[in-house]
DRENSE-879202 format. One record per atom (N, C-alpha, C): x negated, y, z negated. Coordinates in steps of 0.001 Angstrom, whole numbers, padded with zeros to 6 digits, always signed. Each point is the difference from the previous one (the first is absolute). Layout:
% residues N
XYZ ...
//
This chain:
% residues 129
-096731+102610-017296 +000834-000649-000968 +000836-001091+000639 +000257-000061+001410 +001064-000773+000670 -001025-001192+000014 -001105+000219+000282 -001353-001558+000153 +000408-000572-001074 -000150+000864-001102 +000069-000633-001504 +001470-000876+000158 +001213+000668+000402 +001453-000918-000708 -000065-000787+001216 -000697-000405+001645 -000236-000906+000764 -000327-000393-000583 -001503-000256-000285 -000876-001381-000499 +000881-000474-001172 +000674+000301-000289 +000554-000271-001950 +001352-000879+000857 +000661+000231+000859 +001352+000112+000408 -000306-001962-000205 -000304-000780+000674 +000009-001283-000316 +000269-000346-001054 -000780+000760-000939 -000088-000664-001592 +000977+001276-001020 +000688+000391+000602 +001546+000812-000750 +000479-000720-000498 +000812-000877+000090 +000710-000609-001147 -000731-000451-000966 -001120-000514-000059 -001370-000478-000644 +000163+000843-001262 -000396+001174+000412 -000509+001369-000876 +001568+000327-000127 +001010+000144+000606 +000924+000155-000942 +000535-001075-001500 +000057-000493+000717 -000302-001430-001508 -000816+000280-001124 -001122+000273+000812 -001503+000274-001367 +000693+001089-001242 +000739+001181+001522 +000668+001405-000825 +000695-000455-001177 +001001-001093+000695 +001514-000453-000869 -000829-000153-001413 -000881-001298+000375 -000577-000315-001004 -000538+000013-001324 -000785+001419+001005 -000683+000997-000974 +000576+000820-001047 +001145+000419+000274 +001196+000386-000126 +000784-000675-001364 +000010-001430+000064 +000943-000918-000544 -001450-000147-001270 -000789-000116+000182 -001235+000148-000868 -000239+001442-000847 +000147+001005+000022 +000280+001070+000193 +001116+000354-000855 +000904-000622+000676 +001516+000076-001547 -000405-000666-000878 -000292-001333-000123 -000549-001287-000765 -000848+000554-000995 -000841+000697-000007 -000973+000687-001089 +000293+000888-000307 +000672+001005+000849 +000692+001137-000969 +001061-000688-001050 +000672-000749+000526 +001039-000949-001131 -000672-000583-001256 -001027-000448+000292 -001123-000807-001275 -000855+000879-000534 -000299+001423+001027 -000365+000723-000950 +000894+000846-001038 +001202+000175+000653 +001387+000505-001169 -000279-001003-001288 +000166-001318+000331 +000626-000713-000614 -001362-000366-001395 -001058+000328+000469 -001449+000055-001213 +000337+001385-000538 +000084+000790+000915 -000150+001785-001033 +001221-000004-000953 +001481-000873+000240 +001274-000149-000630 -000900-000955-001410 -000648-001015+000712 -000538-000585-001444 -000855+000587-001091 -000972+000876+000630 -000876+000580-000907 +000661+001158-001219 +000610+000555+001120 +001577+001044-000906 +000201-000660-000848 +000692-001226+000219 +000404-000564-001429 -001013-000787-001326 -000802-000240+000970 -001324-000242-000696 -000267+001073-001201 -000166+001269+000811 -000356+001267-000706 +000950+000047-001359 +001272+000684+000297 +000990-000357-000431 +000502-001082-001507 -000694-000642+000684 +000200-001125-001488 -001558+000205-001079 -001112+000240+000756 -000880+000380-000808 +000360+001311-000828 +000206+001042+000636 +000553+001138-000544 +000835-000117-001293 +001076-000781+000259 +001181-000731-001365 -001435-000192-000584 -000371-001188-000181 -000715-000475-000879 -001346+000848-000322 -000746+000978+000458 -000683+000667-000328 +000838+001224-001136 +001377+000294+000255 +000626+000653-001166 +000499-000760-001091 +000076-001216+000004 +000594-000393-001123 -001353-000538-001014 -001227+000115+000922 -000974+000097-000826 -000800+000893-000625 +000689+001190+000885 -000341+001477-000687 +000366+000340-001210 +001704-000741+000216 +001267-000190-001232 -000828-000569-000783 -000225-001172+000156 -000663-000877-001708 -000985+000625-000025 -001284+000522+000590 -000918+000802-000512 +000518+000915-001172 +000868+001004+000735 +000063+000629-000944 +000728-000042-001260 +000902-001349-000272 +000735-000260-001062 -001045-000660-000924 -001294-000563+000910 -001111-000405-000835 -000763+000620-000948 -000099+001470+001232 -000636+001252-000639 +000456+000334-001399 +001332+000333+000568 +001109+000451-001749 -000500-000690-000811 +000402-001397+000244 +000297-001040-001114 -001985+000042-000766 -000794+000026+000938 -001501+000101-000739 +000090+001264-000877 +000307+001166+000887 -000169+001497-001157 +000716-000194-000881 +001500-000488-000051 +000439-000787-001270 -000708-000896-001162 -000516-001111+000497 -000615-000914-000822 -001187+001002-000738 -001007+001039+000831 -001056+000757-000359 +000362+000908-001106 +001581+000523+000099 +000289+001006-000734 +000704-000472-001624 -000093-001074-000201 +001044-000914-000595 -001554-000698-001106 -001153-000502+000781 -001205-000109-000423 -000356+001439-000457 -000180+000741+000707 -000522+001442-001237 +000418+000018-001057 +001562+000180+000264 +000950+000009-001154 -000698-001109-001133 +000169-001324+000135 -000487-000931-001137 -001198+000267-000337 -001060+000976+000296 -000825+000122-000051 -000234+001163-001226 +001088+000836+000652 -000136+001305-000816 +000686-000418-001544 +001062-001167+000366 +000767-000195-001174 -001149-000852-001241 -001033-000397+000996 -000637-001149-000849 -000817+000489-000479 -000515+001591+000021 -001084+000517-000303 +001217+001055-001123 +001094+000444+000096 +000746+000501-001475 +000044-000875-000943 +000249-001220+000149 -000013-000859-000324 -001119-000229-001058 -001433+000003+000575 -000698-000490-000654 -000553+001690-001041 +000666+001007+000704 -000702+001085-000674 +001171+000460-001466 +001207-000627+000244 +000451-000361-000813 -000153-000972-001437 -000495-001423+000508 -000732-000812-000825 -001543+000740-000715 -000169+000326+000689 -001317+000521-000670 +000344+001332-001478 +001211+001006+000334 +000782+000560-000229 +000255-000691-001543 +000493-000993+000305 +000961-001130-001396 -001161-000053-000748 -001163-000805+000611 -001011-000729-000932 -000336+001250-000647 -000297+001003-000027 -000604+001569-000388 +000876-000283-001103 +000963+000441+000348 +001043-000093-000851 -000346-000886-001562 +000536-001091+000358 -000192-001312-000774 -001074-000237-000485 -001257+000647+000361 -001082-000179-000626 -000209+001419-001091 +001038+001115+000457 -000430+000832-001271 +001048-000120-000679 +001211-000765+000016 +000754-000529-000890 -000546-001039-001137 -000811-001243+000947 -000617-001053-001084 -000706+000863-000910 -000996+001056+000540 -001038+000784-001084 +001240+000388-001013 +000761+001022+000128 +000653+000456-000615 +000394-000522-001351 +000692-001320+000278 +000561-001790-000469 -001074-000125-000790 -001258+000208+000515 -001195-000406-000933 -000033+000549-001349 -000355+001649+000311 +000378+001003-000534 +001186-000107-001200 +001047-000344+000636 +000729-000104-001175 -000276-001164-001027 +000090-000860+000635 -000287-001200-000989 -000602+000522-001015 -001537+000073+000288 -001017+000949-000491 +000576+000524-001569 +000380+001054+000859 +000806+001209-001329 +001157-001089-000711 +000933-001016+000926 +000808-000710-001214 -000866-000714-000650 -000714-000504-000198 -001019-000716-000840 -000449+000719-001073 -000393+001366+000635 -000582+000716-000955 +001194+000246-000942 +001108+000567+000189 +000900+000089-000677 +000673-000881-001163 +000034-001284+000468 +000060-001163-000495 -000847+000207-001113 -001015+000074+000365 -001250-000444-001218 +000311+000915-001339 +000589+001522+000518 +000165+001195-000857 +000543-000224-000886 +001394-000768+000571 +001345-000137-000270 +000107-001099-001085 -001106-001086+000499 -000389-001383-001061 -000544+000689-001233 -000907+000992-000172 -000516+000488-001604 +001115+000707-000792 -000344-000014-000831 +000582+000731-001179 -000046+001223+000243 +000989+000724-000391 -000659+001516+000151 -000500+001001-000929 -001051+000512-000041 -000698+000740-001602 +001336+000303-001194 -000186+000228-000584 +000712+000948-001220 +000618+001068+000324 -000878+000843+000168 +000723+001447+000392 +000724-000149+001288 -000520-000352+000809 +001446+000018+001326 +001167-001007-000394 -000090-001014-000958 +000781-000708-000267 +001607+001080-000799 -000829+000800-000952 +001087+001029-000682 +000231+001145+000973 -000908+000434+000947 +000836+001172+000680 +000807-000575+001176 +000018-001166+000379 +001252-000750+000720 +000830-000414-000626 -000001-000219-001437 +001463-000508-000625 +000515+001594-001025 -000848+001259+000218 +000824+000972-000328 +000856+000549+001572 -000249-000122+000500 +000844+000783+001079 +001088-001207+000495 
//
């Protein structure tokens, strides 16, 4: 080992230098490597924020769609009482017009009764009572 730090002994300060060096290189990248892993942190960090506030509107999106979906059934369901209602009326109104018919009908007939004379004999047993 003494051959080894002879032969070297000339060039000692040499290789101590290289050491310093190495050394000063050595801090230098551990510093720049702090100073990238400090960036990516915040990198992370700010994606993170913004990956929740898009979780946030997702899901206020979500609501607000099962809203709009539930709000559409609804007009849906209303538009189908609606029409089972109308259908409901016309029933209606159409056995009313018959009815309307119907009467007319019979006032006419009545009318016509009412226009003759009336025989003899019913004429005196309505003006005895």
């Amino acid at each position: 080992m003494s051959m080894i730090f002879n032969a070297l002994a000339p060039f000692r300060s040499h290789i101590i230098a290289m050491v310093g060096v190495l050394a000063v290189c050595g801090i230098g990248a551990a510093i720049i490597a702090w100073q990238h892993i400090q960036a990516q942190n915040r990198t992370i960090e700010a994606k993170d924020a913004r990956i929740g506030d898009l979780v946030s509107v997702n899901n206020r999106w979500a609501a607000w769609a099962a809203q709009q979906q539930k709000l559409r059934d609804l007009e849906q369901r209303n538009t189908r009482l609606l029409q089972d209602q109308l259908a409901a009326i016309e029933q209606a109104s159409a056995a009313q017009s018959e009815q309307l018919r119907e009467l007319e009908a019979s006032n006419a007939e009545v009318k016509e009764l009412l226009g003759r004379r009336l025989p003899a004999d019913l004429r005196r047993v309505l003006e005895q009572r």
